[in-house]
MIBA-704377 format. One line per field, with one value per residue (C-alpha): y, z, x; residue in one letter; residue number from 1. Coordinates in nm, 4 decimals. Layout:
# MIBA-704377
north (Y/...)
up (Z/...)
east (X/...)
residuo (a/...)
num (NUM/...)
# end
This chain:
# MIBA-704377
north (1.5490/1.2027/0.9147/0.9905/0.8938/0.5564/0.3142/0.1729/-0.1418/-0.3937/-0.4337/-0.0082/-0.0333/-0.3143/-0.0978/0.2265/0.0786/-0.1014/0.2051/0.4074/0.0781/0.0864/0.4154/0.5135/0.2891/-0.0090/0.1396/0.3360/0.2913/-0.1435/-0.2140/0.0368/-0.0856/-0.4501/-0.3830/-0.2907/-0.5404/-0.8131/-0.8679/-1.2174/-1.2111/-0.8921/-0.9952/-1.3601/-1.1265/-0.8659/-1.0987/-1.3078/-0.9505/-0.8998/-1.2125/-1.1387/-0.7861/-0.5968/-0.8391/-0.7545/-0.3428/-0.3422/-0.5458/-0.3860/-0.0209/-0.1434/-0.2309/0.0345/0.2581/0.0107/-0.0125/0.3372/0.5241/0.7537/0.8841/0.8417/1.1379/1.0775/0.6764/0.6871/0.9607/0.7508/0.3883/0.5631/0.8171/0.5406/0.3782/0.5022/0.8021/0.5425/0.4522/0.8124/0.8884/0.6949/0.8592/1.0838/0.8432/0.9470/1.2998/1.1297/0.9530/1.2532/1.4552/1.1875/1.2701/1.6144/1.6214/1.3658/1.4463/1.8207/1.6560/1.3273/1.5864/1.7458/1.3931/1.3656/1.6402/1.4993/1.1985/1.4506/1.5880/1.2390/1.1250/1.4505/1.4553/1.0938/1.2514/1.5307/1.4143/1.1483/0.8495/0.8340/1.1527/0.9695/0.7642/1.0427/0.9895/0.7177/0.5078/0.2779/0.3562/0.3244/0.1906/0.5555/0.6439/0.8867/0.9831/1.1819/1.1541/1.2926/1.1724/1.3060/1.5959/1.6079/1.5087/1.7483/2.0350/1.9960/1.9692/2.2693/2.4929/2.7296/2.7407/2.4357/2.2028/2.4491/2.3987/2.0332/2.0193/2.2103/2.0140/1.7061/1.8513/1.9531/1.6852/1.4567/1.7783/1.7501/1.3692/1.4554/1.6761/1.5047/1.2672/0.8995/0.7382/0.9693/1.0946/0.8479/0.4914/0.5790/0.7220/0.4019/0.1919/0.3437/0.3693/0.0262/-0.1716/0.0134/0.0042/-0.3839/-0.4035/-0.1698/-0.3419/-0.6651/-0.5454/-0.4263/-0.6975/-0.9551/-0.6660/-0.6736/-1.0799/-1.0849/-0.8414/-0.9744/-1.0681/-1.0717/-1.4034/-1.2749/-0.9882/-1.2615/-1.4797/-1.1771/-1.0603/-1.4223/-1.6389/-1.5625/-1.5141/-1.6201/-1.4797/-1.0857/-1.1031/-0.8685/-0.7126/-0.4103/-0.6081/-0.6884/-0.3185/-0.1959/-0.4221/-0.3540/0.0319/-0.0896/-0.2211/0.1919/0.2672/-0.0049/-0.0901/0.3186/0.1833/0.4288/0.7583/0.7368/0.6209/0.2731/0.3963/0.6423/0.3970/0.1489/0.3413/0.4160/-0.0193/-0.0833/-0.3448/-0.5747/-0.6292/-0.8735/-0.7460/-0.9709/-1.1194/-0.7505/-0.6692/-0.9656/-0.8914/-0.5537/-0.7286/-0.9570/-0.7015/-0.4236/-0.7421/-0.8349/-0.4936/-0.4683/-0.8166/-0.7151/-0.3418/-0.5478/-0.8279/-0.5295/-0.2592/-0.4545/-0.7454/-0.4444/-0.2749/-0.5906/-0.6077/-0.2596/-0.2653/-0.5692/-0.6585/-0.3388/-0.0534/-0.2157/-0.1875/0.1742/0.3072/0.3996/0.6580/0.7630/0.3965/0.5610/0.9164/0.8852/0.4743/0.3585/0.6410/0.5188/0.1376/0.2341/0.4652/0.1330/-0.1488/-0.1461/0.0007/0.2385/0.5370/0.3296/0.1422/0.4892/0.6534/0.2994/0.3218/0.6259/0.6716/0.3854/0.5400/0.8259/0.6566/0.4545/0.7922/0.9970/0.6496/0.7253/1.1011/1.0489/0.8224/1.0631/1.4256/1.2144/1.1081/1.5090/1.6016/1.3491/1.4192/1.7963/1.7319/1.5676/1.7407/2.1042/2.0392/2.2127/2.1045/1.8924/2.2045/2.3827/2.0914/2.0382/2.4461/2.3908/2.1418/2.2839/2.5746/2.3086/2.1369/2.4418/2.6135/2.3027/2.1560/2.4985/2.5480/2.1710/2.1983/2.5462/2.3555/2.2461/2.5854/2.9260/2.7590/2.5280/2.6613/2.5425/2.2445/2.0645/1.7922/1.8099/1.5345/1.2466/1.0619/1.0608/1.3803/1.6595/1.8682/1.8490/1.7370/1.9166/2.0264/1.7219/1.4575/1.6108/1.5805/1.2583/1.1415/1.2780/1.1323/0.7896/0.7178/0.8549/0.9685/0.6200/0.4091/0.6076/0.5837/0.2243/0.1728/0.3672/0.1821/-0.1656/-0.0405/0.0701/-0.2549/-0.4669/-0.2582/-0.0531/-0.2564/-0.5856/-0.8277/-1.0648/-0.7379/-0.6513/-1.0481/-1.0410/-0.7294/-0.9114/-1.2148/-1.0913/-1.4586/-1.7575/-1.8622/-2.0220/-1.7773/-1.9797/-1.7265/-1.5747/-1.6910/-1.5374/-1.2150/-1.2653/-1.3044/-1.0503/-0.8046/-0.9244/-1.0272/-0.8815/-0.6000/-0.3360/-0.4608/-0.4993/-0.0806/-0.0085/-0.1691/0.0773/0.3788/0.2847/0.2097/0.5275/0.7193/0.5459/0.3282/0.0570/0.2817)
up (2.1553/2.3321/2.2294/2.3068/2.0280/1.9558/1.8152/2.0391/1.9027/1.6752/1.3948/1.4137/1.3133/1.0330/0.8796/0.9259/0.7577/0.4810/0.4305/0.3676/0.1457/-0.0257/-0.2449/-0.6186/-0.6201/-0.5966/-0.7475/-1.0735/-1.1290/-1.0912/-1.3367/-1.5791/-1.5384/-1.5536/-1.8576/-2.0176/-1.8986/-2.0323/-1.8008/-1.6110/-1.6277/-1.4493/-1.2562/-1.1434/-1.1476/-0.8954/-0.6337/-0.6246/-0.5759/-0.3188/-0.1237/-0.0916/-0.1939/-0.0597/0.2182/0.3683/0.3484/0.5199/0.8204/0.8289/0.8157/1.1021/1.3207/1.3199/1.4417/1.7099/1.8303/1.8423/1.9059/1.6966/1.3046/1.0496/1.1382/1.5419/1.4590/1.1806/1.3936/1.7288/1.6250/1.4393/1.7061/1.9259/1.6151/1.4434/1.2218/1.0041/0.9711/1.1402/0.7609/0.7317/0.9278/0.6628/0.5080/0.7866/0.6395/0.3248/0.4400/0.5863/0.2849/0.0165/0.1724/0.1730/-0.2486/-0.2306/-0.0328/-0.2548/-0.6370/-0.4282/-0.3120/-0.6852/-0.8066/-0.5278/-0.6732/-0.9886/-0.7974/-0.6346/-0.9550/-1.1161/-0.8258/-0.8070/-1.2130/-1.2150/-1.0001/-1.2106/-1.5729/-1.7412/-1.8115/-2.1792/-2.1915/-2.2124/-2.5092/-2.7711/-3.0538/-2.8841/-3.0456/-2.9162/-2.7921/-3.0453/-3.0292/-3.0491/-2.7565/-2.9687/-2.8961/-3.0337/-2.7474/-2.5431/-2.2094/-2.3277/-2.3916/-2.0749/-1.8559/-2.0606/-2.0369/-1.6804/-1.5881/-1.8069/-1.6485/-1.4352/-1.1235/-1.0610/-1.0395/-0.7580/-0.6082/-0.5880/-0.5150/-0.1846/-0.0922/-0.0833/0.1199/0.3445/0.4057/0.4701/0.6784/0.8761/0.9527/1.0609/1.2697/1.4970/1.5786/1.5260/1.7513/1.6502/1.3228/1.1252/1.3254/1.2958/0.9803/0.8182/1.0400/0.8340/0.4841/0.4690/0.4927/0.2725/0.0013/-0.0172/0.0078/-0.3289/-0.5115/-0.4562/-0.5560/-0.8843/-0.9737/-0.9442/-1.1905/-1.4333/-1.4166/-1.6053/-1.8473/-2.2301/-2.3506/-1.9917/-2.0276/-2.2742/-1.9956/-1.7527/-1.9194/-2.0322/-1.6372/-1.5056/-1.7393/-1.7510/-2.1272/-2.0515/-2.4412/-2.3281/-1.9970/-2.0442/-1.7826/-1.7656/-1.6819/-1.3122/-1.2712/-1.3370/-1.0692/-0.8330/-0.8795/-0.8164/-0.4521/-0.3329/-0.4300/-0.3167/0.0112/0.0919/0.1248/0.1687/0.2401/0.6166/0.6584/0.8026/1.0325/1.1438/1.1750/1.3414/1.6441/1.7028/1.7837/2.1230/2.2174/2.3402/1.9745/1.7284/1.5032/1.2920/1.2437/1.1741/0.9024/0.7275/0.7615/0.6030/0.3278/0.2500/0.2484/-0.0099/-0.2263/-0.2275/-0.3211/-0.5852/-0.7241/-0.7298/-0.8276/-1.1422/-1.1718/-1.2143/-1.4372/-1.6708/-1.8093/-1.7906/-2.0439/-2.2358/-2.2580/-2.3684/-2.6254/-2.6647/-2.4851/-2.7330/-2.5212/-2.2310/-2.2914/-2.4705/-2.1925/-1.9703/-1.6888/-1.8391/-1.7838/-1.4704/-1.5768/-1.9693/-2.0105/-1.7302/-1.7550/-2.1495/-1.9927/-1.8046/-2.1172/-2.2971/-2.0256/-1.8502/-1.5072/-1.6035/-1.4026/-1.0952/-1.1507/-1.2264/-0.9136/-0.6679/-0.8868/-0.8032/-0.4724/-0.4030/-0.5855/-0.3574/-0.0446/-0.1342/-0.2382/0.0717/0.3526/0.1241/0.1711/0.5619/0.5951/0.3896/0.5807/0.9400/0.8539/0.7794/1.0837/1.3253/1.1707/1.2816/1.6164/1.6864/1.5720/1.5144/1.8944/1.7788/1.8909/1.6991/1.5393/1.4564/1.2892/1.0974/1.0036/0.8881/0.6523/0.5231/0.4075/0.2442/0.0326/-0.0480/-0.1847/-0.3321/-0.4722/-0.5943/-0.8185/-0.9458/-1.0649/-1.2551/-1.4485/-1.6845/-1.7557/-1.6552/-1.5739/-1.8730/-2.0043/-1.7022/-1.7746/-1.5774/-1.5936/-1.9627/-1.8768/-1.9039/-2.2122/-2.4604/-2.2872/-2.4758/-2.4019/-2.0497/-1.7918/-1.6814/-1.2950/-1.1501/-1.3776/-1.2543/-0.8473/-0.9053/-1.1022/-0.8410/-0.5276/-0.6736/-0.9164/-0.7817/-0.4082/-0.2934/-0.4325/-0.2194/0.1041/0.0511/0.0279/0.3355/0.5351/0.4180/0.5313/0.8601/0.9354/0.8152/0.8791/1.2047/1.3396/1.2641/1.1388/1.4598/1.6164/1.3597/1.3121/1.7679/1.7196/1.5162/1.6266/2.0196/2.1056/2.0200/1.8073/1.4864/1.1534/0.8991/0.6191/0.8321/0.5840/0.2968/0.5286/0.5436/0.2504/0.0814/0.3481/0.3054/-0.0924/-0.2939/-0.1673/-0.2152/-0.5687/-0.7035/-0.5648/-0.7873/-1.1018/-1.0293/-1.0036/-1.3321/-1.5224/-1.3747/-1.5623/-1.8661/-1.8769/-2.0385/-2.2781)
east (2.1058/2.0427/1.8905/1.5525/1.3264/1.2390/1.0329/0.7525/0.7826/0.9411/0.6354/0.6991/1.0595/0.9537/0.6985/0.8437/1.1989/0.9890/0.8069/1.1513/1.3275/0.8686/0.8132/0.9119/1.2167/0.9780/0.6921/0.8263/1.1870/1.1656/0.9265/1.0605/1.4368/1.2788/1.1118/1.4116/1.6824/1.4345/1.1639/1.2166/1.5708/1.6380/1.3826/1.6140/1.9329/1.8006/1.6280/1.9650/2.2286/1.9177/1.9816/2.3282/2.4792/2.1192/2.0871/2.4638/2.4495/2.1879/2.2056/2.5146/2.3828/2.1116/2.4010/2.6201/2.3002/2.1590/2.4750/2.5529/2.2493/2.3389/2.3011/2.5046/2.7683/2.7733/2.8131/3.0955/3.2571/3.2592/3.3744/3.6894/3.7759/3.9706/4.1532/4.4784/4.5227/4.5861/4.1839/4.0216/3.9346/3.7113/3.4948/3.4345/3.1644/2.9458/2.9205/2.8503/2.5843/2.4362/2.5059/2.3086/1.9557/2.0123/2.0540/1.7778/1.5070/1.4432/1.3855/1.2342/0.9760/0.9320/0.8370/0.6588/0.4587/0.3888/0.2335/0.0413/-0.0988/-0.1502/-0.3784/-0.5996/-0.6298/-0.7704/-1.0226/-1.1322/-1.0479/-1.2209/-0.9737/-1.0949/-0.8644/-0.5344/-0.6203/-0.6841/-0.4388/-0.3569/-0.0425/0.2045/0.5145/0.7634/1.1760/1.3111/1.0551/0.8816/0.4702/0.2350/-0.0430/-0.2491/-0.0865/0.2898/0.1487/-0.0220/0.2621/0.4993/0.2665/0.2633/0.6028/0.6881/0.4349/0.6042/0.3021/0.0999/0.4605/0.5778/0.2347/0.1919/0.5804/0.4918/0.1678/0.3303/0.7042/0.4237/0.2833/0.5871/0.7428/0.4149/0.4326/0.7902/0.7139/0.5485/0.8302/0.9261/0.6493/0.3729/0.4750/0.6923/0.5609/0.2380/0.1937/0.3768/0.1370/-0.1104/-0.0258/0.1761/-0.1099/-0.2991/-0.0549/-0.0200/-0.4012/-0.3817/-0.1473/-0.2614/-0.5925/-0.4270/-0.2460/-0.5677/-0.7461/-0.4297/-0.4121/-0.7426/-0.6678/-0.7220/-0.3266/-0.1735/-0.0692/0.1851/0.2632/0.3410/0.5868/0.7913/0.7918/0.8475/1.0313/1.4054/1.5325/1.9366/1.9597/1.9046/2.1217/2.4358/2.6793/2.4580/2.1839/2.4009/2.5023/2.1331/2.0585/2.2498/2.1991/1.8213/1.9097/2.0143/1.6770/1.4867/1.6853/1.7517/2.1096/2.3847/2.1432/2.2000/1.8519/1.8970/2.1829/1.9189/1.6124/1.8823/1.9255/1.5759/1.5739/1.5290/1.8443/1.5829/1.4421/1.5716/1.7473/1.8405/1.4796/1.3427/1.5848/1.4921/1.0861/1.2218/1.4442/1.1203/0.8371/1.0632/1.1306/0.7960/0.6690/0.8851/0.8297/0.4270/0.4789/0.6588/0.3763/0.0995/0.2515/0.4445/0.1805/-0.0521/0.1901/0.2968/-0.1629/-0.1290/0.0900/0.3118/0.6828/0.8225/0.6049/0.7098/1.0740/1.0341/0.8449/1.1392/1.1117/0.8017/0.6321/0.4108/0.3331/0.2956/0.2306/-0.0045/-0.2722/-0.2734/-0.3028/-0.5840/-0.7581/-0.7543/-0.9391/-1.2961/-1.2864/-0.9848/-1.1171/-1.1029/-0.7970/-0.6393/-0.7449/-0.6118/-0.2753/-0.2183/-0.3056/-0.0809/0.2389/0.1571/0.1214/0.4598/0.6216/0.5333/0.6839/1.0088/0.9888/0.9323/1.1953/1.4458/1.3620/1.3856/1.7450/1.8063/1.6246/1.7663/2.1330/2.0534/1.9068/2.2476/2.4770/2.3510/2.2086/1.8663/1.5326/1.3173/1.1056/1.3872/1.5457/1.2445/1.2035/1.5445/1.4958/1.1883/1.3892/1.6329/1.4108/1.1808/1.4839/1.6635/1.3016/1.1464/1.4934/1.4646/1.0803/1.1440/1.4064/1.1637/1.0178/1.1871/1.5585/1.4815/1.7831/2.0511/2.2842/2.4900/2.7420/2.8586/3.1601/2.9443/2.9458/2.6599/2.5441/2.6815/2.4547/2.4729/2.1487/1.8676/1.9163/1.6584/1.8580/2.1639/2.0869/1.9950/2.2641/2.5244/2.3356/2.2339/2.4931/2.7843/2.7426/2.5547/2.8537/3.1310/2.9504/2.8772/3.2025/3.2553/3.0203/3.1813/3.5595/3.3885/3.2583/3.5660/3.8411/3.7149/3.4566/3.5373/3.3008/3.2518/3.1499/2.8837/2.7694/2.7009/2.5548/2.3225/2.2567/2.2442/2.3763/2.4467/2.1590/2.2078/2.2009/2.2010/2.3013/2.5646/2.8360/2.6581/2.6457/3.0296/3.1355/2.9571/3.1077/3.4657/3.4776/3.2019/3.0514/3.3337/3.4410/3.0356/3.0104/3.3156/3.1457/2.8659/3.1258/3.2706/2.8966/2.7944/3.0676/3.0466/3.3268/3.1087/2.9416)
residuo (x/x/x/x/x/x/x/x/x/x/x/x/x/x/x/x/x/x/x/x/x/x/x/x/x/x/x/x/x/x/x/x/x/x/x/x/x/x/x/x/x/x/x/x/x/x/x/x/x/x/x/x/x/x/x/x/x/x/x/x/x/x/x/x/x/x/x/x/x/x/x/x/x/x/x/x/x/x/x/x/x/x/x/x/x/x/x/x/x/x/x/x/x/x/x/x/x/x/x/x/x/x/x/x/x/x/x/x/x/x/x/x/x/x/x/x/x/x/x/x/x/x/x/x/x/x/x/x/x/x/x/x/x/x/x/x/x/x/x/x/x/x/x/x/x/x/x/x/x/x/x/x/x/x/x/x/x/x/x/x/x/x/x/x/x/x/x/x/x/x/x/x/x/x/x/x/x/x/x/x/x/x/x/x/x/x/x/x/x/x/x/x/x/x/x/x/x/x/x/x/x/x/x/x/x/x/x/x/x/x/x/x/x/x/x/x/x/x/x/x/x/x/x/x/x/x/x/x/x/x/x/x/x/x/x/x/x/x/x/x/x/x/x/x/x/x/x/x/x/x/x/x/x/x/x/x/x/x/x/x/x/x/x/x/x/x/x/x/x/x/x/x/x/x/x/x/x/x/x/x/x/x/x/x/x/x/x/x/x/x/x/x/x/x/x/x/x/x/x/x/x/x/x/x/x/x/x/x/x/x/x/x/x/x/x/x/x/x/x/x/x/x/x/x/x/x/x/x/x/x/x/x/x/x/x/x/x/x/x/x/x/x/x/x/x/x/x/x/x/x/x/x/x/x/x/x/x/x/x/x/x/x/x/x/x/x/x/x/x/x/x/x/x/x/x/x/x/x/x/x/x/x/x/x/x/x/x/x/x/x/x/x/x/x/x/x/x/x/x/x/x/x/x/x/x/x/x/x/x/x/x/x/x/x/x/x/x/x/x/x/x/x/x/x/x/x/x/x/x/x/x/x/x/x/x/x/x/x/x/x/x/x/x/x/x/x/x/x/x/x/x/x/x/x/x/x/x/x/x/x/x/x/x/x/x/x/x/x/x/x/x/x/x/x/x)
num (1/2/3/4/5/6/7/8/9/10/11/12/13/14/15/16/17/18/19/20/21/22/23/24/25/26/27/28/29/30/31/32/33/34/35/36/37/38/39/40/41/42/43/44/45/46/47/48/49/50/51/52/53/54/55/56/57/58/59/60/61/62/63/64/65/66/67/68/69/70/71/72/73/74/75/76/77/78/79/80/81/82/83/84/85/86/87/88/89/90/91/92/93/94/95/96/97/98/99/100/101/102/103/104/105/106/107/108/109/110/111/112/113/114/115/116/117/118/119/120/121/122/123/124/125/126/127/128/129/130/131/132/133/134/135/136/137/138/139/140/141/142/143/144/145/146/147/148/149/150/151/152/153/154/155/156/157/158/159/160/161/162/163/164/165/166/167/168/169/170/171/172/173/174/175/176/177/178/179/180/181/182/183/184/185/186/187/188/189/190/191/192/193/194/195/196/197/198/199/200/201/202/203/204/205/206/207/208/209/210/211/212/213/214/215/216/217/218/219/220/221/222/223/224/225/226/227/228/229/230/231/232/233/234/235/236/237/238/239/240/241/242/243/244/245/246/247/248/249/250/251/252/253/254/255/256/257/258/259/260/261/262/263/264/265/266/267/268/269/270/271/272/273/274/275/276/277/278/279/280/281/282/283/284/285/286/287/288/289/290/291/292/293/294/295/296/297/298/299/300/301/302/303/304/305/306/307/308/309/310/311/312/313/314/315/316/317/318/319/320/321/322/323/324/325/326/327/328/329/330/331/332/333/334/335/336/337/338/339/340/341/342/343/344/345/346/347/348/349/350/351/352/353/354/355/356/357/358/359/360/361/362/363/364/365/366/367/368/369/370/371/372/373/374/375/376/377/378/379/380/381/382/383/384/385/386/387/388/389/390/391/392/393/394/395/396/397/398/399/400/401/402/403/404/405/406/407/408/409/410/411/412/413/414/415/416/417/418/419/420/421/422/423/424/425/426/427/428/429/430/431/432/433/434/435/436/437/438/439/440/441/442/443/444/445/446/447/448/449/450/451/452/453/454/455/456/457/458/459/460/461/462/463/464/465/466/467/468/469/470/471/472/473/474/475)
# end
């Protein structure tokens, strides 16, 4: 296929690539991880890997596609085709670029679901609901209330996951549909906007919340005393979520840039807006929590800090209902730019290299993530029963088939083609070529020597920490 689609403008490339980096990374999985690393310094540790180890991946991922035109396959594929045998394999990380949103974009979409759920629930049932037997989270992350039990009962159902699993794959399948300019541009035109309006919105309501204060020092002040190793590996694992790093999806979004557009200048307004997000999403759930509860729910809340913790938050302050109904609508706007973002990649990788048309491509991939996504949301009821991945340590009894998708995509798939993306630009591309790529001149970059040595001396060696966390080696 040629290089037909595009964006119509620069600001549509921003907000369409900050919607992408913008959705439950930012949203969910930052405040939790943040909350449990010790608030304000995971909070320091993250923005500086950002700056540096975030900031270099993804320039780099930008340039490869604007200066291909192509996705990730069609770009990894051409800039090693001229070079020795010696180097052709790395090509290969193309196809595992491709191959990351593939396994994502299904149990993205089941999540997606639940978000689904959550927003038409606050709706329909009063928020006094979620505070019956109401008790704080304890150490051991054990609950006896009403919104586990809610949350649990759902996701074990065997009908109404399935449901809102295929409301919301329809709704980012229709967005997609329609094409970058139309569909993806416009809709993130839309919804971007919106969503910082939200959260800004919620973060003045949780700044005047009786205890915040105590919810704000824990989030902002670094405590040097609870920083560990694990603390810069959770981090960094962070950045593929927040940044979309290593799913093909910048590569994609990269050659949809007209070569008249700065580059370099847009990729930093993307870098700035995720980081922001995240640094609010983080400023209004966690001194919520810390209100809530104390720092101890906070850091016991885990993954279930946004389906089981907040709706108790809100059960417990005036103007709950409300606040219950914004927060959620805004998890679900940020979740369904992600989900856009992720099926475009699969449908543009298609387009180019199955040579289908745009509707078939999309067809396609609705079959993908129907089949993938319907399997992942009965494994909490009927397929309850399926494990996989019994190797990894302190999981003897294997992981449920969503944990398991994600832990092969994010913690082990993302990693590899990271690396591949790095060799590609040091070994095959060469790192003057990427670096006038992006600055389209001779203008001055002034963190152009951050950009390379991150590239040359970090970037590689922090992605092989994250290999070796992600299979225990530090447990």
């Amino acid at each position: 296929m040629q290089k037909s689609e595009g964006f119509s403008s620069r600001i549509g490339f921003v907000l369409a690539a900050a919607g992408s980096a913008v959705g439950l990374g930012n949203i969910w999985r930052f405040p939790y991880l943040a909350a449990q690393h010790g608030g304000g310094i995971f909070l320091l540790t993250y923005l500086i890997l950002m700056l540096t180890f975030g900031y270099a991946l993804l320039l780099s991922e930008n340039a490869i596609g604007r200066m291909t035109g192509k996705g990730p396959i069609g770009s990894f594929r051409g800039l090693t085709a001229d070079k020795s045998k010696g180097l052709r394999w790395i090509g290969i990380g193309g196809y595992l670029n491709a191959l990351a949103p593939l396994i994502i974009v299904p149990y993205y979409c089941v999540i997606g679901g639940w978000v689904v759920k959550y927003a038409a629930a606050f709706f329909t049932t009063p928020v006094s609901e979620f505070s019956k037997d109401n008790t704080v989270i304890t150490a051991a992350g054990k609950t006896s209330t009403f919104a586990a039990e809610y949350f649990g009962g759902f996701i074990t159902s065997t009908w109404e996951p399935l449901i809102y699993f295929l409301v919301f794959a329809a709704i980012t399948l229709i967005v997609v549909a329609f094409g970058v300019e139309k569909g993806v541009e416009r809709s993130s035109k839309l919804l971007m906007p919106v969503l910082i309006v939200l959260i800004i919105a919620i973060c003045i309501y949780c700044a005047f919340l009786p205890n915040a204060k105590e919810g704000f020092v824990y989030y902002l002040k670094p405590d040097f005393s609870k920083f560990s190793f694990m603390t810069v590996v959770a981090a960094m694992g962070q950045l593929f979520y927040s940044l979309s790093l290593a799913m093909g999806i910048m590569i994609t979004f990269g050659s949809y840039m007209r070569k008249e557009d700065d580059l370099l200048s847009s990729v930093t307004h993307v870098e700035l807006f995720d980081t922001c997000v995240a640094f609010l999403a983080g400023l209004m759930i966690i001194p919520a929590v810390v209100a809530f509860g104390g720092p101890e729910a906070a850091e016991a809340a885990g993954p279930g800090l946004v389906f089981v913790t907040m709706p108790q938050v809100f059960a417990s302050f005036p103007g709950g209902q409300f606040v219950g109904i914004a927060f959620f609508v805004l998890v679900l706007f940020a979740a369904v730019t992600s989900a856009i973002s992720l099926a475009e990649t699969n449908v543009n990788t298609m387009c180019q290299e199955l040579k289908l048309s745009r509707k078939m491509a999309v067809i396609w991939n609705a079959v993908e993530i129907v089949g993938i996504g319907s399997i992942t949301v009965l494994g909490y009821s009927v397929l309850s029963n399926v494990r996989l991945l019994f190797f990894l340590p302190g999981k003897p009894a294997g992981m449920d088939i969503l944990d398991s998708l994600d832990y092969v995509s994010n913690s082990i798939l993302l990693p590899i083609a990271a690396i591949f993306t790095t060799l590609l630009v040091v070994a095959v591309i060469g790192i003057n070529t990427i670096v006038k790529e992006l600055k389209g001149g001779e203008r001055k970059w002034p963190r152009e020597i951050v950009y390379r040595f991150c590239m040359r001396f970090v970037v590689i060696p922090a992605l092989i920490l994250i290999l070796l966390a992600a299979v225990g080696i530090f447990d």
